[in-house]
C-alpha positions as CSV (number, residue, x, y, z in Angstrom):
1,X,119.8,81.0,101.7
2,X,118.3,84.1,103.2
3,X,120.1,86.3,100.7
4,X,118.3,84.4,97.6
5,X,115.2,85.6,99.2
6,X,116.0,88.9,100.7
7,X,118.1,90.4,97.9
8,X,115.0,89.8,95.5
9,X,112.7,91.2,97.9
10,X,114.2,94.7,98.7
11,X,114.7,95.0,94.1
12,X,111.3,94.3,93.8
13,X,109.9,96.6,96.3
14,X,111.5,99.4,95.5
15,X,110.5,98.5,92.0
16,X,106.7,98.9,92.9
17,X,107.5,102.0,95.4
18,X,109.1,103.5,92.0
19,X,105.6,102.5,89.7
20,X,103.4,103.6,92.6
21,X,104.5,106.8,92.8
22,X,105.2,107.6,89.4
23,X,101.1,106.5,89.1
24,X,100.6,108.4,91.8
25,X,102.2,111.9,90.9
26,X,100.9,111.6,87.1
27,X,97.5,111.1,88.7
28,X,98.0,114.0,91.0
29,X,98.7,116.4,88.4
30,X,95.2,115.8,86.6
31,X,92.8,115.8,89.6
32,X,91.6,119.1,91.4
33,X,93.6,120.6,93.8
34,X,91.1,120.2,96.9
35,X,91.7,116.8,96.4
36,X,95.3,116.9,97.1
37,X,94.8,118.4,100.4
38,X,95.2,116.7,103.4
39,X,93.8,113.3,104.0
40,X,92.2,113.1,101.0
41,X,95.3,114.0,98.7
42,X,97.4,110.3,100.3
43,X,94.8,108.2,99.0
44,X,94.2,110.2,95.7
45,X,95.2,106.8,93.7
46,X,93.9,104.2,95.3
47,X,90.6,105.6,94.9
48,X,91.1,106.9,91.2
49,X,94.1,104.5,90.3
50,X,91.4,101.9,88.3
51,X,88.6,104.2,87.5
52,X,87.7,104.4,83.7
53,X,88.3,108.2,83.8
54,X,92.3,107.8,84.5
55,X,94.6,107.6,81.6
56,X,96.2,104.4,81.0
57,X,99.4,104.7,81.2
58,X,98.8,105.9,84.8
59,X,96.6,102.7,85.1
60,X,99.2,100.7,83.8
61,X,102.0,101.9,86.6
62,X,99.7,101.4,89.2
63,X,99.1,97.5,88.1
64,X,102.8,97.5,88.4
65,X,103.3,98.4,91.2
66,X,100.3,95.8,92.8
67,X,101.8,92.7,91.1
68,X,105.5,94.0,92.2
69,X,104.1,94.4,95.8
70,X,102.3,91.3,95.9
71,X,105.6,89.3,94.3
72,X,107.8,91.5,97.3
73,X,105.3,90.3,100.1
74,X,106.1,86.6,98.7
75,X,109.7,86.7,98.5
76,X,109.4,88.8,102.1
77,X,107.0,85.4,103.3
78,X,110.5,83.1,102.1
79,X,112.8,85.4,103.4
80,X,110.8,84.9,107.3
81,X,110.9,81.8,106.9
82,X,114.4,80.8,105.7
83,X,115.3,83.1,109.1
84,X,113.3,80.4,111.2
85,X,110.6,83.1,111.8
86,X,107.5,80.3,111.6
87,X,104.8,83.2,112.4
88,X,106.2,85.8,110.8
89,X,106.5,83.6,107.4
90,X,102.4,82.5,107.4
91,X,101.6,85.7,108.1
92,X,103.5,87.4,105.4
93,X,102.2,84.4,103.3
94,X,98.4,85.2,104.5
95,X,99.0,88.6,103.5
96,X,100.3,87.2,100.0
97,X,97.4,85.5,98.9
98,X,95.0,88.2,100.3
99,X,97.4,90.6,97.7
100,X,96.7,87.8,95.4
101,X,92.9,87.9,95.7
102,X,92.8,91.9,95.5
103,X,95.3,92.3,92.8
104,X,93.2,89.8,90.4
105,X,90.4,91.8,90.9
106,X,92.3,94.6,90.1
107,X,93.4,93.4,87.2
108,X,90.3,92.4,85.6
109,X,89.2,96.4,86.0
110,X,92.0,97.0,84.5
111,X,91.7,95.0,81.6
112,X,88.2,96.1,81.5
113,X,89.4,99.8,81.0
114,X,91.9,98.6,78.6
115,X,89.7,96.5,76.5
116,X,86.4,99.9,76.6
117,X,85.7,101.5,73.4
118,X,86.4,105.3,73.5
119,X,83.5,107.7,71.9
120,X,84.6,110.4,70.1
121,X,82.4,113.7,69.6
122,X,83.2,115.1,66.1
123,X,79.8,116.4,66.1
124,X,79.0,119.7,67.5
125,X,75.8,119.8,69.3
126,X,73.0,122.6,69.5
């Protein structure tokens, strides 16, 4: 019975490791290289991943790999609790529907993006 969970759960995370940091290394290429650096340069994505300025496609990955993390921290939850790990399981489920919440909200940015009219300048000005 663990298997049916487990099995699932170790596809589908590397699945969103895999869309997180092809988002992530697209999305490194385009912004400035002091941001890069250091600190700043780990969390590059999650503070760009969503913005209106980031292409698509890069947007698109990094939804990917939220749904795919939030779908591995559920089938993670079963897995806990199939083992007879009580605390671990409503833990991992707490931290499900918290993934839930954020990933929703998330989404709707997303489709926001998605859904924005893009201006084009044919027009040169003085």
């Amino acid at each position: 019975m663990t298997a049916l969970f487990a099995i699932p759960c170790v596809a589908i995370s590397i699945y969103a490791i895999c869309q997180f940091m092809i988002a992530d290394s697209a999305l490194k290429k385009l912004v400035p290289p002091q941001l890069n650096e250091g600190l700043t340069g780990k969390f590059v994505l999650g503070g760009l991943g969503l913005s209106p300025l980031t292409p698509l496609p890069i947007q698109t990955n990094y939804m990917n790999s939220l749904w795919a993390g939030t779908v591995a921290m559920l089938c993670f939850s079963l897995t806990l609790f199939s083992l007879g790990e009580a605390f671990g399981g409503w833990l991992g489920l707490l931290i499900f529907f918290i993934g839930v919440v954020s990933t929703i909200k998330s989404w709707k940015t997303y489709n926001e993006n998605r859904n924005r009219k893009v201006v084009h300048r044919d027009v040169e000005e003085p």
